[in-house]
BAVO-632198 format. One record per atom (N, C-alpha, C): residue in three letters; x, y, z. Coordinates in steps of 0.001 Angstrom, whole numbers, plus 524288, in hexadecimal, padded with zeros to 5 digits. Layout:
BEGIN
alaXYZ ...
This chain:
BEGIN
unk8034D7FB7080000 unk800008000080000 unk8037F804D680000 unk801868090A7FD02 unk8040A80F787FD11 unk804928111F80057 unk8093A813AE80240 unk80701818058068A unk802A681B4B80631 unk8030681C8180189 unk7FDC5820617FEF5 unk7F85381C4B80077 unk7F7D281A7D7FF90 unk7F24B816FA7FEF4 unk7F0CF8155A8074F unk7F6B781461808B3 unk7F6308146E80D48 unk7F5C0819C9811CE unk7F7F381C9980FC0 unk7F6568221981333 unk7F0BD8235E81181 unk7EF628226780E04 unk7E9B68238480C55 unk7E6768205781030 unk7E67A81C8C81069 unk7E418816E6814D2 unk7E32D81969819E8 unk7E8EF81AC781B3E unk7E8B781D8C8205E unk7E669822B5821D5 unk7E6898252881DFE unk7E38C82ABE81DB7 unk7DD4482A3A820CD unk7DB6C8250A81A7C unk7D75D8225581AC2 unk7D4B18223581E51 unk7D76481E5082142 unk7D5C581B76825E6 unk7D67481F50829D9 unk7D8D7822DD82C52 unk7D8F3826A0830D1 unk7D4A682A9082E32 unk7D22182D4D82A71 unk7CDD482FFD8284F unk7CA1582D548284B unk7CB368283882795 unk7C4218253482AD0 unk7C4C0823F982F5B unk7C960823D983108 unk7C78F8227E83869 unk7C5018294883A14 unk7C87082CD4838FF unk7C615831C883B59 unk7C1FC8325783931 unk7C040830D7834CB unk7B91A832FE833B4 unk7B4F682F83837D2 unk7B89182AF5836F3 unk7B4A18272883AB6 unk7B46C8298F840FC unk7B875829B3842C8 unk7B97682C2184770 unk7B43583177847A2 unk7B561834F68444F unk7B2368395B846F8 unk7AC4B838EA84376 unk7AB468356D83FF5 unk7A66E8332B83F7F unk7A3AE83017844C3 unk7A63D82D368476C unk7A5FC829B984CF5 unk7A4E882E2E85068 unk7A7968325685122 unk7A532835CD85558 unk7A037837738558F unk79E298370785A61 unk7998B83AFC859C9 unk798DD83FC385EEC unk796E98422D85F25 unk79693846D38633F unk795B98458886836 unk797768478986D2E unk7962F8462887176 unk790088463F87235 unk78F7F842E5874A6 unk7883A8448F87644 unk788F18460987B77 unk785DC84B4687B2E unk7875584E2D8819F unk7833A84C97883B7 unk780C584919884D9 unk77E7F845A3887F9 unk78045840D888A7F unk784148400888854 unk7871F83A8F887C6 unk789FC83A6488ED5 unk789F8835CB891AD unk78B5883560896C2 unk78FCD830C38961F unk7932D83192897EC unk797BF82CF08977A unk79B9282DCA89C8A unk79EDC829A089BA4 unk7A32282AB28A04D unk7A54682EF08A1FE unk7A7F7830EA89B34 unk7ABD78363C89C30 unk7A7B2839C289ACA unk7A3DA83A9789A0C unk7A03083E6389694 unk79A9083F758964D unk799048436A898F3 unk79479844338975F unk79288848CE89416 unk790CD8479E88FA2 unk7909884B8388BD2 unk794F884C5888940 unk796AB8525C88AA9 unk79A34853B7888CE unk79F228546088A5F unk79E6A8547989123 unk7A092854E9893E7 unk7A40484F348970C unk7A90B85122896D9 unk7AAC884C7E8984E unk7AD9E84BA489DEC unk7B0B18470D89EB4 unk7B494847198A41F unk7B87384B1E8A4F0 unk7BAC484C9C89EF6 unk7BD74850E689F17 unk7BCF8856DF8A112 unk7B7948568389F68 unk7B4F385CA389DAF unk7B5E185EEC8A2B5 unk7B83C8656C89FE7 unk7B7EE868C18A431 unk7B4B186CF28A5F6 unk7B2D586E098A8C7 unk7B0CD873178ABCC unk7B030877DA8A68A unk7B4B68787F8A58F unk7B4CC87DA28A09E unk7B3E887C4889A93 unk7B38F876B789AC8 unk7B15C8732B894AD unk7AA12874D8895DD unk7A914874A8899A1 unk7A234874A489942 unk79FFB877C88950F unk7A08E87E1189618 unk79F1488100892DA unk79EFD87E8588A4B unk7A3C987C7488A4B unk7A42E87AC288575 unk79EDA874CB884EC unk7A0468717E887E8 unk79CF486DF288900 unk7971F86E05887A9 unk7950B8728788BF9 unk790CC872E788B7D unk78F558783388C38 unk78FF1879EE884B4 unk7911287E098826B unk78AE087FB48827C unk785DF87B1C88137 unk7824687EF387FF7 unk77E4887CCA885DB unk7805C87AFF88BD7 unk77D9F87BB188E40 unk77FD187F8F892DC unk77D0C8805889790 unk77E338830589BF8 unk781AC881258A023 unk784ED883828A1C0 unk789A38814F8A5B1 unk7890A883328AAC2 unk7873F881C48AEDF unk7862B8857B8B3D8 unk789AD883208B72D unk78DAD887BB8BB29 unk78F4E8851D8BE0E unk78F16887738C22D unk78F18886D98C66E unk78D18885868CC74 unk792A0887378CF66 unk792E188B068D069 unk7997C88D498D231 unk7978B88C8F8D7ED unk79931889FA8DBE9 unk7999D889EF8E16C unk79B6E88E7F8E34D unk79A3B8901C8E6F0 unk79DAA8948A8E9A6 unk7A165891038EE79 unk7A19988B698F002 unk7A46A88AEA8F3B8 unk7A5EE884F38F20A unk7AAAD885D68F048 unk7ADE987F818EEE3 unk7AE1C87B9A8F385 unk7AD7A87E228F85F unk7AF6B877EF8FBBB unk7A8D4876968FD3F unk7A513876598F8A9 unk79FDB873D68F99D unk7A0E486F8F8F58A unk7A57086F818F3B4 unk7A5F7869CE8F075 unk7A35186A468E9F0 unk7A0EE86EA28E9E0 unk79DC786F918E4F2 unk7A2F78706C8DFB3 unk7A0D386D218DBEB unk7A46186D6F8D9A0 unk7A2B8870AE8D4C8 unk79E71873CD8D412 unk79B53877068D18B unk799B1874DC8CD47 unk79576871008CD6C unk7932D86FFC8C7CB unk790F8874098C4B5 unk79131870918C0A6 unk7908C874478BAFC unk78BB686FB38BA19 unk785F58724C8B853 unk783568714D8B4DF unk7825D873D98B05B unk7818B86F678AD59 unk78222870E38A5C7 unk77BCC86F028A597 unk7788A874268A3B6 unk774C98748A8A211 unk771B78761D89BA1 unk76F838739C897A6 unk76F058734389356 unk76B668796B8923F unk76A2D87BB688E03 unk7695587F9A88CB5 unk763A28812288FB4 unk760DC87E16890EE unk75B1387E1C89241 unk75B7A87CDA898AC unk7614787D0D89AFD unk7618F87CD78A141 unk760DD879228A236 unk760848739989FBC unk75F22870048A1E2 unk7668F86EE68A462 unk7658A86C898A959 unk769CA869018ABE9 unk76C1A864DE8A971 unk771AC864A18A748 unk772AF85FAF8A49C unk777C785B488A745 unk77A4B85F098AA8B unk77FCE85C778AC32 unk7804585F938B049 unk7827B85D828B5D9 unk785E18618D8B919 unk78B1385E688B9EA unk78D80862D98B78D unk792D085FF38B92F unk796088622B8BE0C unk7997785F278BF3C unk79D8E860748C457 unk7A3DB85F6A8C2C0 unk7A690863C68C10D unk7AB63865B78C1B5 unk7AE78862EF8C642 unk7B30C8605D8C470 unk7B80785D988C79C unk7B7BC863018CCAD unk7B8F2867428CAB3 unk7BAC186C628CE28 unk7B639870138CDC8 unk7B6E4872B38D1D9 unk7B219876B88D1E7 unk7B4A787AE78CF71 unk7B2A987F9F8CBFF unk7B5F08844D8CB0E unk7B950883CA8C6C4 unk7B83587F288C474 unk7BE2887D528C0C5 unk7BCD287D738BBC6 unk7BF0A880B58B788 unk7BC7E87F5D8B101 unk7BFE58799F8B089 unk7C429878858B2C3 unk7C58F874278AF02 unk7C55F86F608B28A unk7C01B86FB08B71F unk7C03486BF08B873 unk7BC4C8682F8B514 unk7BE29862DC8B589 unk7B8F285DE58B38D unk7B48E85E1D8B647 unk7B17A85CBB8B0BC unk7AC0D858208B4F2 unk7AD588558C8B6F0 unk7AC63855478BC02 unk7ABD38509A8C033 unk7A7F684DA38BEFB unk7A27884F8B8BFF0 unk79C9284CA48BD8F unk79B6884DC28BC0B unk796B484C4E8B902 unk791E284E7E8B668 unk78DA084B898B6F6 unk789F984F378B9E2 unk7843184C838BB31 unk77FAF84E698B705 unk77DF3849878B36B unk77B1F84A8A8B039 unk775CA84B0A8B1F1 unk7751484F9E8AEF8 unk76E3F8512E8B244 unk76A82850D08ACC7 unk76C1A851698A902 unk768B5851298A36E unk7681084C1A8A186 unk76403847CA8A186 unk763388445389F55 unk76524842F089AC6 unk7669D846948978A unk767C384495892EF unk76D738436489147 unk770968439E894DB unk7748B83F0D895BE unk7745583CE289895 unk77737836EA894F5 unk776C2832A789523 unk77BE782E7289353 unk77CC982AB28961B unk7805C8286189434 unk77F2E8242188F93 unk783518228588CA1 unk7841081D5D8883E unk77F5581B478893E unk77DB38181D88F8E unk779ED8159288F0A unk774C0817EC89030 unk7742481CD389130 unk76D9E8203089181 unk76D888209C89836 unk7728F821C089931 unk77001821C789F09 unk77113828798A0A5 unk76CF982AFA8A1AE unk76D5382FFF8A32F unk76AF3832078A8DE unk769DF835938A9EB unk76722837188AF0B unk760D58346C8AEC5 unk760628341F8ABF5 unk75A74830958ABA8 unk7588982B938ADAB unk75DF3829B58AD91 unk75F01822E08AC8A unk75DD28219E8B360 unk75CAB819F38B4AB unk75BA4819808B915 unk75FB2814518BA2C unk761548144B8BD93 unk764F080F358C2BB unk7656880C328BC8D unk7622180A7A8BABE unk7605B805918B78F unk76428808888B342 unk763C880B048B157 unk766DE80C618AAFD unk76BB980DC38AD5A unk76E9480F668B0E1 unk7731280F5B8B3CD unk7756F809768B257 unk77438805DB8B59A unk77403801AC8B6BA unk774027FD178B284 unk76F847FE278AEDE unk76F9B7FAB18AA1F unk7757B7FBE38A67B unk77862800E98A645 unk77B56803028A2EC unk7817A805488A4AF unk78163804008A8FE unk785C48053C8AC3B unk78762800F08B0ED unk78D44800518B1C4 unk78DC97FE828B572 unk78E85803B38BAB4 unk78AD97FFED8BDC7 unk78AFF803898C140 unk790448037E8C543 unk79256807EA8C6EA unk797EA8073B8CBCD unk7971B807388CFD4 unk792E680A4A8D22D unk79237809F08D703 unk78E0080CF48D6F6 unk78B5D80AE38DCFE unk786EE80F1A8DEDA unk7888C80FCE8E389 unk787FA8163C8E42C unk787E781A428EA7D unk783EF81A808EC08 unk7826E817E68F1ED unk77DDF81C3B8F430 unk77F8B81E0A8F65D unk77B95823008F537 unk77BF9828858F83D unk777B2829778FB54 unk7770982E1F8FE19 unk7724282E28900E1 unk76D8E82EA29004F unk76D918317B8FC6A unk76831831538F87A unk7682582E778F24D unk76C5C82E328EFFD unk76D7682C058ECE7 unk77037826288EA1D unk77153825418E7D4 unk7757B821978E555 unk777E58230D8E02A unk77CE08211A8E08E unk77FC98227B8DD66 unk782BD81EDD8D869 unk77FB781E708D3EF unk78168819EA8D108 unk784D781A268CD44 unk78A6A819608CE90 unk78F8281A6D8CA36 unk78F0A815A38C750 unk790A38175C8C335 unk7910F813D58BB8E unk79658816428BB1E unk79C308131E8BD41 unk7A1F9814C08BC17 unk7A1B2817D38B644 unk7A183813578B1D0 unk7A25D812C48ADCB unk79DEF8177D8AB39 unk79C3881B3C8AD67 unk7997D820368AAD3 unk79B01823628ADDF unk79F218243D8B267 unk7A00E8283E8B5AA unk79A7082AC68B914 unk79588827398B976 unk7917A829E78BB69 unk78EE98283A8BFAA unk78C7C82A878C272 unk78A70829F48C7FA unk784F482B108C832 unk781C5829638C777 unk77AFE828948C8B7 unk779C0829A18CBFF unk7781A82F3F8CD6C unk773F6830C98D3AC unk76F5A82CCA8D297 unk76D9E8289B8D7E4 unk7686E827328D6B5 unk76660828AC8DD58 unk7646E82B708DD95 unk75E9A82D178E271 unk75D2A827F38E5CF unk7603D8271C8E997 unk75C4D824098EE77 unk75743822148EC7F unk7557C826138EBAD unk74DE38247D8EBE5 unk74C428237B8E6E9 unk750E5820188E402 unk7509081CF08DFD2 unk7511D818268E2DB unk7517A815598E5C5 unk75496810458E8CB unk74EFD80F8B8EB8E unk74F23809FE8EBED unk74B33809788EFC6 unk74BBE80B4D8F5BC unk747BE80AE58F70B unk748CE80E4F8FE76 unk74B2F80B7D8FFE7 unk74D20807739018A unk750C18040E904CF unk756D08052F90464 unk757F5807648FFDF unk75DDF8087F8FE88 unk75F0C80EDA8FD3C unk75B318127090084 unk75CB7817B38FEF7 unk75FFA81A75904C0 unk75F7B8170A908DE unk7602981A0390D6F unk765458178D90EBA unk767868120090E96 unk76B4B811AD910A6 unk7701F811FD90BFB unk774168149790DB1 unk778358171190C3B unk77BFC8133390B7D unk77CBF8100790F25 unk7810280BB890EBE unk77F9E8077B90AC6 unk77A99807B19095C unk778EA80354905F0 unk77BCA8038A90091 unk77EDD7FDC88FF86 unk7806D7FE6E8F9AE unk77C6F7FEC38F520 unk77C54801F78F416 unk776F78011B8EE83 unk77A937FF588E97B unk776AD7FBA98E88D unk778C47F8388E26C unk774447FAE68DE7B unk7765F7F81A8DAF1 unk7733B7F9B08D64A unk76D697F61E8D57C unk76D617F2108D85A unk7687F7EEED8D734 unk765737F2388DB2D unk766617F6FA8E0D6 unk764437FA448E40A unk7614D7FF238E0A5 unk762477FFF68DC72 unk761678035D8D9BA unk75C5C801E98D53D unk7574B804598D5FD unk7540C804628D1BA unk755EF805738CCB4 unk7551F801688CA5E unk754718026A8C29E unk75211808D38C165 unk74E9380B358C36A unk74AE680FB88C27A unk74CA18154E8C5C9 unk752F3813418C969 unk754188176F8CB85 unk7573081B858C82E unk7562E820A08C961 unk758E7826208C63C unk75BEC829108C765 unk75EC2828848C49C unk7638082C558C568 unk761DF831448C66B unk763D18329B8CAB8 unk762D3837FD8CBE9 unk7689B83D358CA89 unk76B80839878C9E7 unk76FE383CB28C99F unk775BC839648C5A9 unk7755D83BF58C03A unk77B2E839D48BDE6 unk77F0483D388BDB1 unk7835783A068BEAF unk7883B83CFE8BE25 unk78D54839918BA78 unk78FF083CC28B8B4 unk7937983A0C8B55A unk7994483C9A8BA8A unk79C0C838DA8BB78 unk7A00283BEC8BF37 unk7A68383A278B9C2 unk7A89A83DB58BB2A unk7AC9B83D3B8B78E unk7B14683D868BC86 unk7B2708421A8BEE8 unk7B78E841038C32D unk7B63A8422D8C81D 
């Protein structure tokens, strides 16, 4: 074979891998919930990326007047019509280049790979995730999925009465109603 005929081959072949390549891409879906990512926003993202981020909604943030209350000043990101969509919490209080620490999704309409969003109950957790552990808390429980970085508020007075009052009790997952609701998601990143 030519060199000629062979640099051509190679040309070839690297001009269809890159068409294929950015034919294969498609756009983030800023709904989209994953390990490193929700939306648009990622493990990386900083404090002073928001504005670019979420260019056409509202950014409110919550300046404390007294740091040793532990407040680490969330920021909620609200869509053009005020609706509530995300509050997030900053590594540092005061910091443009600090990270998300969390993000507690408050807008239904993210959702992860498998459809599980603030809507979802114990049962779609459960069918689609391995679960890591459950916390009780005093009014609550707390249901971590490692492998999505996320933590499930579920409400006491989802549980039957026998298992809402004592504290020391290990709660398993067969303790937990199919029909119980998340009252609270969070994606924790650090």
């Amino acid at each position: 074979m030519s060199k000629t005929i062979m640099n051509k081959t190679i040309i070839y072949s690297l001009v269809t891998t890159l068409c294929f390549c950015v034919a294969c891409s498609k756009p983030q879906d800023p709904f989209e919930i994953s390990k490193q990512h929700v939306g648009l926003l990622t493990d990386s993202t900083q404090v002073k990326d928001l504005k670019l981020i979420f260019s056409n909604d509202s950014i409110v943030r919550h300046i404390g007047g007294d740091e040793f209350t532990g407040n680490k000043n969330n920021i909620e990101i609200l869509d053009k019509s005020g609706k509530k969509l995300l509050v997030l919490e900053p590594s540092e209080a005061l910091d443009s280049t600090s990270v998300i620490q969390s993000v507690q999704i408050i807008d239904e309409r993210y959702k992860t790979d498998k459809n599980i969003s603030k809507l979802s109950t114990f049962k779609d957790i459960d069918n689609n995730y391995k679960i890591s552990r459950i916390d009780n808390l005093i009014n609550s429980i707390v249901v971590t999925v490692k492998s999505l970085n996320a933590s499930f508020t579920i409400d006491k007075k989802e549980l039957p009465s026998n298992l809402r009052l004592d504290m020391d009790l290990q709660i398993e997952a067969t303790h937990i109603p199919d029909n119980a609701k998340i009252k609270y998601f969070f994606i924790n990143w650090h």
